[in-house]
N, C-alpha and C positions, 0 to 999 in steps of 0.2 A: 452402443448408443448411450446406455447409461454412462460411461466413462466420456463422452464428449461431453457431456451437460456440467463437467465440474472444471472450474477455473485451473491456469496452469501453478497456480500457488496452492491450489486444495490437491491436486497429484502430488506436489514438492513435499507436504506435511504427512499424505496419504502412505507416501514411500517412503518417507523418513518415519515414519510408526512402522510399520513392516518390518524395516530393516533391525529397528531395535528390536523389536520381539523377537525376532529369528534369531540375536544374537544373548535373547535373555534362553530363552527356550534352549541354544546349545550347551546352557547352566545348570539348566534346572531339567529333571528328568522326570519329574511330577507335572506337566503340561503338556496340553498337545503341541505340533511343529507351528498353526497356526493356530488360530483365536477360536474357539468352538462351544466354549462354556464358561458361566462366571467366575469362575475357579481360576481359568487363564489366566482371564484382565487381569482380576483383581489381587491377584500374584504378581502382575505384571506391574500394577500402577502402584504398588507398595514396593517393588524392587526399582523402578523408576525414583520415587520419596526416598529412600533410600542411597541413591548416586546423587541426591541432590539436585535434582533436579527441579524447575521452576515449576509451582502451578499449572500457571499457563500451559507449559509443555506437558504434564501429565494428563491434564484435562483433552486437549487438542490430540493427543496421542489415542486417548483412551475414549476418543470420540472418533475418529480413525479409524478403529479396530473394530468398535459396535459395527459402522457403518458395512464394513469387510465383509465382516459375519451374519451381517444381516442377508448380502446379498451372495456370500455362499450357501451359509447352511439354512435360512430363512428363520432365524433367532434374533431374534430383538433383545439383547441386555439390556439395553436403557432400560428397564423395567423392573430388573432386578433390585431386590430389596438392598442387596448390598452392594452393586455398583451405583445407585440412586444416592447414599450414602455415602459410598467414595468421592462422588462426586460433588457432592454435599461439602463434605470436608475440605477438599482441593480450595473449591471458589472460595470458602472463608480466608482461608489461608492467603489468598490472592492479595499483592498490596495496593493501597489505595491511591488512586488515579489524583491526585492534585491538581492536571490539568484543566487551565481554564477553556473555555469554548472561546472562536475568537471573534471580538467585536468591528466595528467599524475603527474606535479609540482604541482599540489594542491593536488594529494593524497599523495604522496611523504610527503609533509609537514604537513600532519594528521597524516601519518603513526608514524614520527618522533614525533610530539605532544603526540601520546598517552603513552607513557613513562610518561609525566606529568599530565596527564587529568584521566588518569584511577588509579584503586587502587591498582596495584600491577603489576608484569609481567607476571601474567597469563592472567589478563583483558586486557593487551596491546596485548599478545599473540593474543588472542580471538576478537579481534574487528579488530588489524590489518589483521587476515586471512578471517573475513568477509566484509572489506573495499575493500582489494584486489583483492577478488572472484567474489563479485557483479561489482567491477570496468572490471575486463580484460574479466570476461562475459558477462557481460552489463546485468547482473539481476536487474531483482526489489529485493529491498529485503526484501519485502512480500514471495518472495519465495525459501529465505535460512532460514529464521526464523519466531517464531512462532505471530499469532498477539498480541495474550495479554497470559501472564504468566499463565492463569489459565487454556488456551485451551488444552481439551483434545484431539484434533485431529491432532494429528502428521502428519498425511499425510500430511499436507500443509507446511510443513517446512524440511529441510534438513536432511537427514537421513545418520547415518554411513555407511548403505551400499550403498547411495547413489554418493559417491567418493570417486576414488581410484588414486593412483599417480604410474605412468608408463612410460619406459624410449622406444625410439629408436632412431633410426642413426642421427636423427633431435633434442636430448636432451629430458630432463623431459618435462611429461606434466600429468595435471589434466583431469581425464575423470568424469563428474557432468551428474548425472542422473536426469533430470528434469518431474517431475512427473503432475505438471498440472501450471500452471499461470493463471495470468487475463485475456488472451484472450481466452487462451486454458484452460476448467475448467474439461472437457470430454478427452477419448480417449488416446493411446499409449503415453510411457513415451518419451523424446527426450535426448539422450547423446548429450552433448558437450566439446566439447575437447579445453582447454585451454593453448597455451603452456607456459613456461617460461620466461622469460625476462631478461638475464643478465646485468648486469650491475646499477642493481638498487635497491632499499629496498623494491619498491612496488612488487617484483616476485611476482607473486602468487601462483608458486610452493615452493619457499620460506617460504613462508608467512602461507601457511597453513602445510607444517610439519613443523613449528615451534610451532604453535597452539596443531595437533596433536599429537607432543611429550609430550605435556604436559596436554593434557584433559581426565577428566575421561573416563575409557573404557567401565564400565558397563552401559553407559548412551545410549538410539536409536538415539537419536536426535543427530544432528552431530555437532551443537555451542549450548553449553552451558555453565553454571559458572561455577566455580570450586565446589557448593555443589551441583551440577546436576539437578539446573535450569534451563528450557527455557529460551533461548535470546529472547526478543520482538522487533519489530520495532521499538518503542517510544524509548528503553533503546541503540538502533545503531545510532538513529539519534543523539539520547540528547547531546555524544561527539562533534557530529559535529558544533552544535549549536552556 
């Protein structure tokens, strides 16, 4: 029950900490086979620091492992005066996010960019309707598109029957059937209703029939290339970069 409650990217980082440990632990004879005492970790996230490894990764590893331990042996690390410390250290070390948050004028000005940054005006099409979707929705866009090109699991990405564009007294609007997110992985899909925006290139009612007019029909997934590839997350940000 405990193990449904956690996202399928918190199993992905869960199991990729395990696996490292078990394969530091075949090294080192001084630790147990799993994580049982501070002495482990904190052997562990210093031989981690040691391969080079990123912050981030030692952090997220060595929060993985608390968590293990917590619910095998009923030990709480996090508490420990020197994993508290370790961890201390890690986030300093962490580099600094430069990322701006983004505005209505800073999508505006992407929008307009991708004319030059993409390969053609179907690709501007197709990134501008998923800039402007995830923007005036405030989606992740983990959850208009697929994660990596080779997933076969549609559910988690935007589906043609998933949005339809509808008009009444108050103008055009996007109705986006959202079928599961990060927090919500379980249970009933949620509409959300986006309306228009005049006066601007970011509309998103705009923005996506313009996309629409021109994307394959025979394809489920609802962004895709023009040879009826999945879009991936890596391939919406990379413009941005």
């Amino acid at each position: 029950m405990i193990d449904s409650s956690y996202s399928r990217n918190t199993h992905r980082v869960y199991g990729s900490a395990h696996s490292a440990y078990v394969a530091f632990a075949s090294q080192c004879d001084i630790v147990h086979q799993d994580v049982q005492d501070s002495q482990d970790l904190s052997l562990f996230m210093t031989y981690l620091s040691c391969q080079q490894k990123s912050p981030n990764t030692i952090i997220s590893y060595g929060s993985a492992l608390i968590q293990e331990c917590k619910r095998t042996y009923g030990v709480n690390l996090s508490t420990h005066f020197v994993i508290k410390r370790l961890f201390r250290t890690f986030r300093k070390r962490r580099p600094t996010d430069w990322r701006l948050p983004m505005t209505k004028q800073l999508l505006e000005a992407v929008l307009a960019a991708t004319t030059s940054v993409c390969y053609n005006a179907y690709e501007s099409a197709l990134f501008s309707g998923i800039f402007s979707l995830a923007f005036y929705g405030m989606f992740r866009i983990s959850e208009l598109v697929a994660s990596t090109c080779v997933s076969s699991k549609l559910s988690t990405s935007l589906r043609k029957s998933h949005i339809a564009c509808s008009k009444d007294s108050n103008g055009q609007y996007l109705k986006v059937k959202l079928t599961r997110s990060k927090t919500v992985q379980e249970g009933p899909s949620v509409d959300i209703v986006i309306r228009e925006q005049q006066g601007t290139i970011s509309c998103p009612v705009l923005c996506v029939k313009a996309y629409k007019k021109a994307r394959p029909k025979s394809i489920s997934h609802y962004f895709a290339h023009s040879d009826g590839a999945q879009v991936t997350t890596y391939q919406v940000n990379r413009p941005i970069i």
